[in-house]
BAKEPA-673936 format. One record per residue (C-alpha): residue number from 1; y, x, z. Coordinates in Angstrom, 2 decimals. Layout:
% residues N
R num       y       x       z
R NUM       Y       X       Z
...
% end
This chain:
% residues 299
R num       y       x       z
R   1 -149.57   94.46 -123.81
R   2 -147.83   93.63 -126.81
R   3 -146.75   96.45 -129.52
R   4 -142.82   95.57 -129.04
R   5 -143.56   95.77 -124.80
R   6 -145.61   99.48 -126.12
R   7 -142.00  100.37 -127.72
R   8 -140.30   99.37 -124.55
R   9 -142.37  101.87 -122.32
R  10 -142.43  104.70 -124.37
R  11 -138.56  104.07 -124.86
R  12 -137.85  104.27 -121.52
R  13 -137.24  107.93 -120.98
R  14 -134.40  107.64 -123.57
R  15 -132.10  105.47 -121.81
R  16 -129.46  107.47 -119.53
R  17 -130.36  107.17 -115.30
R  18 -126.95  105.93 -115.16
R  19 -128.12  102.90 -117.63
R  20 -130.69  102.47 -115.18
R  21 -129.12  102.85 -112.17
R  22 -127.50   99.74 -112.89
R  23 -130.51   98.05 -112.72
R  24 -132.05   99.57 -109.78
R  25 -130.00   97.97 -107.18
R  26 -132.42   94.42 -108.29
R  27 -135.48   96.45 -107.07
R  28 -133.77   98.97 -104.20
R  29 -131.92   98.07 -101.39
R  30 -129.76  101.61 -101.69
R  31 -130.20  105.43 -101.31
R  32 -129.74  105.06  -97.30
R  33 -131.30  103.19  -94.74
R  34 -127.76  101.33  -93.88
R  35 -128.36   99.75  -97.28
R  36 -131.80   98.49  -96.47
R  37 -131.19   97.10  -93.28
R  38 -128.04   95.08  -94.13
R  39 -130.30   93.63  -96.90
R  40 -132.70   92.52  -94.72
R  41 -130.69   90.88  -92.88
R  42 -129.37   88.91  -95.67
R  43 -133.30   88.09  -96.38
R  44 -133.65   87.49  -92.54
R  45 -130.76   84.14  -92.95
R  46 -132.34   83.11  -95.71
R  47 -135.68   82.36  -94.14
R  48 -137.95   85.66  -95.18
R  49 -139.46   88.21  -93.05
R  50 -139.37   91.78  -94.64
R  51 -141.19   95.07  -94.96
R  52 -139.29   98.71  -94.97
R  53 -140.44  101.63  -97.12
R  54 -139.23  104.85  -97.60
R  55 -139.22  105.86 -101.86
R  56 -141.08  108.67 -102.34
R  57 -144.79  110.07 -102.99
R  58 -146.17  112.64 -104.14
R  59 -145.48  115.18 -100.71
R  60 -146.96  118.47 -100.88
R  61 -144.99  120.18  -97.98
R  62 -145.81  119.59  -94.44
R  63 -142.48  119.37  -93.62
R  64 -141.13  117.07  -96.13
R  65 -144.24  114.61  -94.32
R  66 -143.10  115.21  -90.84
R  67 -139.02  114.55  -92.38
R  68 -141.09  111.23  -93.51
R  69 -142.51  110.89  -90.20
R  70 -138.66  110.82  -88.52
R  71 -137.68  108.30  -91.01
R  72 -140.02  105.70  -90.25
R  73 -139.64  106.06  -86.63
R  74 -135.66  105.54  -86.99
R  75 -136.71  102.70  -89.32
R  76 -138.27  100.86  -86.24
R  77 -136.15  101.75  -83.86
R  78 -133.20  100.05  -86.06
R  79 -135.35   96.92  -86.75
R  80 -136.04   96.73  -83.12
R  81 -132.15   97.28  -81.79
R  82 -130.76   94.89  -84.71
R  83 -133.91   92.07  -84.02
R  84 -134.75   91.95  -87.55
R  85 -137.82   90.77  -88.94
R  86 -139.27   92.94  -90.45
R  87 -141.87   95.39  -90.11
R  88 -142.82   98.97  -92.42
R  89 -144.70   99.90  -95.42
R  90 -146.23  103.27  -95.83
R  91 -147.80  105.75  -98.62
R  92 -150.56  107.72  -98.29
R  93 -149.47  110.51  -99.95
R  94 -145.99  110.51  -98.38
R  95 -146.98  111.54  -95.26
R  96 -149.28  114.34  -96.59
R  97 -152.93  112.77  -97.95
R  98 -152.47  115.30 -100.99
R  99 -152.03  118.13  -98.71
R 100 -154.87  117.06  -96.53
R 101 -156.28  113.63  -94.69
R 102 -156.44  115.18  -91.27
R 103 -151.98  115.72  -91.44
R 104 -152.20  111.79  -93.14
R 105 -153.57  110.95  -89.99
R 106 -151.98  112.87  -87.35
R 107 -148.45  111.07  -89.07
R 108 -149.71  108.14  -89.41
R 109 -151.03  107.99  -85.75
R 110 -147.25  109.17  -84.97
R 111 -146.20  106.32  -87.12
R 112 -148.22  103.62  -85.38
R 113 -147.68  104.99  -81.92
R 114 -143.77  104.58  -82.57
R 115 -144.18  101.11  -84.13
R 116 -146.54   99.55  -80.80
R 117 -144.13  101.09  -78.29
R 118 -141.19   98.66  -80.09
R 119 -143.71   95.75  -80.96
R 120 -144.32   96.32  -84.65
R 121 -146.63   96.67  -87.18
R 122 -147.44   99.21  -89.86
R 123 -148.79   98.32  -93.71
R 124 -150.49  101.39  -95.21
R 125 -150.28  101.02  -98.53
R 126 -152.94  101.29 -101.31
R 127 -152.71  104.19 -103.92
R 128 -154.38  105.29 -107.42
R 129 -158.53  105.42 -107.03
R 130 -158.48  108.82 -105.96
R 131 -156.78  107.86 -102.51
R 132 -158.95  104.95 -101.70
R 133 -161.53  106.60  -99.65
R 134 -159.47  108.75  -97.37
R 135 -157.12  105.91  -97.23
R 136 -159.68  103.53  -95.58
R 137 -161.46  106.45  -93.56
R 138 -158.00  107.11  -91.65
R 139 -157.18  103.47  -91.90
R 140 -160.37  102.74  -89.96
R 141 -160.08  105.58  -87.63
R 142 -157.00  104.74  -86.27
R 143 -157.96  101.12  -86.06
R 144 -160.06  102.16  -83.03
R 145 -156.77  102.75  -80.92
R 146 -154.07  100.73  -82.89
R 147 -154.44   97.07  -83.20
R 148 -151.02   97.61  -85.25
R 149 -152.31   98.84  -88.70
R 150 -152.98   96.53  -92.01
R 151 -153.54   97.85  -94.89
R 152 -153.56   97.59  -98.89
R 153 -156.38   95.95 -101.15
R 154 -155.79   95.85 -105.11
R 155 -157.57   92.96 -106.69
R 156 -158.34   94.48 -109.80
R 157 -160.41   97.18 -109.02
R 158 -163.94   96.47 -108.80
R 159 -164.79   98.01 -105.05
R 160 -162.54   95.46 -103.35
R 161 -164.66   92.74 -102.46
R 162 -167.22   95.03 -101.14
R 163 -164.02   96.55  -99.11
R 164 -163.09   93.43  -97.84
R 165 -166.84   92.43  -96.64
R 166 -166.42   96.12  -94.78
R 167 -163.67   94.74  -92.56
R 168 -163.44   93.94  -88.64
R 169 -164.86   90.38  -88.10
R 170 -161.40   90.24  -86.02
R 171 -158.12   91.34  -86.02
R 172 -157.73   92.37  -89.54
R 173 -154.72   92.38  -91.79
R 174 -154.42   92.88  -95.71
R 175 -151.79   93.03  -98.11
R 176 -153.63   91.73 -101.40
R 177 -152.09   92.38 -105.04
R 178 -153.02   92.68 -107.97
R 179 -152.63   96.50 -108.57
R 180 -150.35   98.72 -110.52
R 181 -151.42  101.54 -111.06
R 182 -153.49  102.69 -114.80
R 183 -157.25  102.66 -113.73
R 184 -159.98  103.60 -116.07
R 185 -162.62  101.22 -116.40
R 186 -165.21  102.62 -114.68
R 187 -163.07  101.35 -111.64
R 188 -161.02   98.74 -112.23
R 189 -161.20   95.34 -114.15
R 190 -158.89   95.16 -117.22
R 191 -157.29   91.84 -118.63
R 192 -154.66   89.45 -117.52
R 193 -156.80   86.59 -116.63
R 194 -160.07   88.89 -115.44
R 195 -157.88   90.00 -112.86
R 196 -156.11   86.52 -111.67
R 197 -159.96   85.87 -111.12
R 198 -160.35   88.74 -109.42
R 199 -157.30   87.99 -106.64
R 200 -158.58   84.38 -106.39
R 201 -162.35   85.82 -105.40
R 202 -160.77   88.78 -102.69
R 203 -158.32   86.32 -101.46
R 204 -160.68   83.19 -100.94
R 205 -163.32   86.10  -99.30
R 206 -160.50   87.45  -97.01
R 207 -159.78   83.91  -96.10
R 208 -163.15   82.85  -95.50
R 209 -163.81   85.80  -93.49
R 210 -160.77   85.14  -91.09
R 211 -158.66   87.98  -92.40
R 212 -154.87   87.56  -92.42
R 213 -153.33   87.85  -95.78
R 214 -150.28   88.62  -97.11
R 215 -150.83   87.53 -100.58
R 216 -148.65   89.93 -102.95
R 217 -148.29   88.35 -106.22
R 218 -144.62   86.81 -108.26
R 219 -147.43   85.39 -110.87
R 220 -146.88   81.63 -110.48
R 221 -150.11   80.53 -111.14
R 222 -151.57   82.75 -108.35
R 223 -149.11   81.53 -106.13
R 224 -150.18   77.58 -107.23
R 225 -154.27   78.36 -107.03
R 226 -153.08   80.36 -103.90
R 227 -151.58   77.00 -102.00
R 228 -154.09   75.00 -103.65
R 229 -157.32   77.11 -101.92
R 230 -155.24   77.11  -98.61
R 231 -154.70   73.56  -98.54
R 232 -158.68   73.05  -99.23
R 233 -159.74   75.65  -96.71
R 234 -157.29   74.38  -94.32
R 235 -155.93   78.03  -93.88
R 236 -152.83   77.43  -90.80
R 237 -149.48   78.62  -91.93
R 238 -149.49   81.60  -89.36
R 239 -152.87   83.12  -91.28
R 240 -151.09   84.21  -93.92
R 241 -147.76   85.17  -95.98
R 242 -146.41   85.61  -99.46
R 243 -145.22   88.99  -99.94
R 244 -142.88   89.54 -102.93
R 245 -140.63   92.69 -104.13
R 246 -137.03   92.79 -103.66
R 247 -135.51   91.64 -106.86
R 248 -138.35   89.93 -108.19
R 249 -138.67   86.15 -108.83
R 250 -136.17   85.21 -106.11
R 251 -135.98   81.44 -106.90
R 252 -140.10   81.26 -106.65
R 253 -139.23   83.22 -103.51
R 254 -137.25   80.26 -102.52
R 255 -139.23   77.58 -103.61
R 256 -142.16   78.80 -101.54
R 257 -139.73   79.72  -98.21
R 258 -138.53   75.59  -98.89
R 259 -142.48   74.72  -98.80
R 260 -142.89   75.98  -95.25
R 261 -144.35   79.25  -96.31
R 262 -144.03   82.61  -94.69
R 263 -142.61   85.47  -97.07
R 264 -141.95   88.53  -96.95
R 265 -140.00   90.80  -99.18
R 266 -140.61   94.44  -99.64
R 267 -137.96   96.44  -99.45
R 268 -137.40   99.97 -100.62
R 269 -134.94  102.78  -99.85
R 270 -134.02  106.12 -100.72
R 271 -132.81  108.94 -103.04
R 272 -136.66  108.77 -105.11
R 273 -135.14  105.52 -106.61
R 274 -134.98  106.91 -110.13
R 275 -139.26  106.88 -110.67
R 276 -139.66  103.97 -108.82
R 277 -137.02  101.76 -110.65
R 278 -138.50  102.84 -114.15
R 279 -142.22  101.62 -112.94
R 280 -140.55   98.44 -112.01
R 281 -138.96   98.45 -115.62
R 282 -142.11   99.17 -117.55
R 283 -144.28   96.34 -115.28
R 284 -141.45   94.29 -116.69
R 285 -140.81   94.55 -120.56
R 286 -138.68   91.78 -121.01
R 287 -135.85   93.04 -118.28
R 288 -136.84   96.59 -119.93
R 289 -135.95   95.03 -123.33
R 290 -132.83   94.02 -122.57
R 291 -131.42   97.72 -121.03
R 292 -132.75   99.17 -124.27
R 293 -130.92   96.88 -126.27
R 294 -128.04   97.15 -124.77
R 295 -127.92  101.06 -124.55
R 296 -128.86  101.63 -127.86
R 297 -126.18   98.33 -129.26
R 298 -123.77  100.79 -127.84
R 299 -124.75  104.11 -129.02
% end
């Protein structure tokens, strides 16, 4: 990261949440679940599938989990009574890993219960290093009696392609990206084109291993080297999917929905906006850059 994208993080916390509120509604659908399912269906007539997810991590009370817990299940329900397509996404730690795994799993099994009784499917999502164990142990408990679950692999940190050689011969399901969160690196593999590399070796492994991917990346050169080692392996379309975030790269989200590909767009909800939308801003400097600017112009 450059010094001037440096300035831009640690100037973040200056600007106003009203300054960025403006911003937010590229990255969130809305503070209520109305919001996110109108925009899916406006995703749904443009050709792309979509995945729900409650904002919010971080839950230490039992009860704010099990609130959690209702949400998602209204969150099918609504997909299934509206025929959308779409399915949900889910953290770890916001239906109680923190607290303890054995309440991640009892709401997660709740979860997945709810989503095979209205034909769904359920994407657990991949946290910091410290979740990744208990993550996969529930993951692959609950495989045992839902065929429903997929789950999260982050290219850059250095386990995955041992993870991915751990998985079912059949059936399984992966969301691969490149990873977010700040790793130290004993764990994870740090540069820009180390980790392309990285994605490129878990996602030609997954493929070769008959695992269906939903390859999570807006980096275009991923996405060319991605079509590129499909076409060679002679991967069918209904193997895998792009996955994208809402408000990212829409015209490569286009370009690839025009190519015949399957994408899906993740789509997040809720009152936790606020953290959320400032991550988004400090992955992206340049869109970060130009809030500063014009807060401070004004000031």
């Amino acid at each position: 990261m450059s010094l001037f994208h440096k300035l831009i993080v640690l100037t973040m916390p200056l600007v106003p949440k009203f300054i960025v509120g403006r911003v937010a509604s590229r990255y969130v659908a809305g503070e209520g679940i109305e919001d996110a399912l109108r925009e899916i269906a406006r995703l749904n007539a443009e050709g792309a599938m979509a995945t729900m997810d409650l904002l919010g991590e971080e839950v230490y009370d039992p009860a704010k989990a099990e609130t959690n817990v209702r949400e998602y299940q209204r969150m099918l329900k609504e997909i299934a009574e509206r025929k959308l397509d779409a399915n949900i996404s889910i953290k770890p730690t916001a239906l109680g890993l923190k607290i303890n795994r054995e309440l991640f799993e009892s709401n997660l099994d709740q979860i997945a219960t709810s989503a095979a009784e209205h034909g769904n499917f359920v994407r657990i999502d991949m946290e910091d290093h410290t979740t990744i164990d208990d993550t996969l142990a529930v993951f692959r408990s609950l495989r045992k009696k839902h065929d429903n679950l997929g789950v999260v692999f982050q290219a850059y940190m250095r386990r995955t392609l041992a993870d991915i050689e751990a998985l079912p011969a059949e059936g399984a399901n992966i969301r691969l990206c490149k990873g977010i969160y700040i790793e130290p690196r004993a764990v994870a593999w740090k540069g820009f084109e180390t980790v392309q590399r990285a994605f490129l070796a878990a996602l030609e492994k997954a493929f070769r291993q008959g695992v269906y991917v939903g390859i999570a990346t807006h980096d275009e050169y991923l996405c060319c080297a991605a079509v590129h080692l499909i076409d060679r392996l002679g991967i069918p379309r209904d193997r895998y999917e792009f996955q994208m975030l809402l408000g990212v790269e829409p015209l490569l989200r286009r370009i690839l929905v025009e190519g015949g590909h399957r994408l899906r767009v993740y789509v997040p909800y809720g009152k936790d906006w606020y953290p959320y939308s400032t991550r988004r801003l400090r992955e992206n400097p340049e869109v970060a850059g130009h809030i500063i600017r014009a807060f401070f112009s004004r000031s």
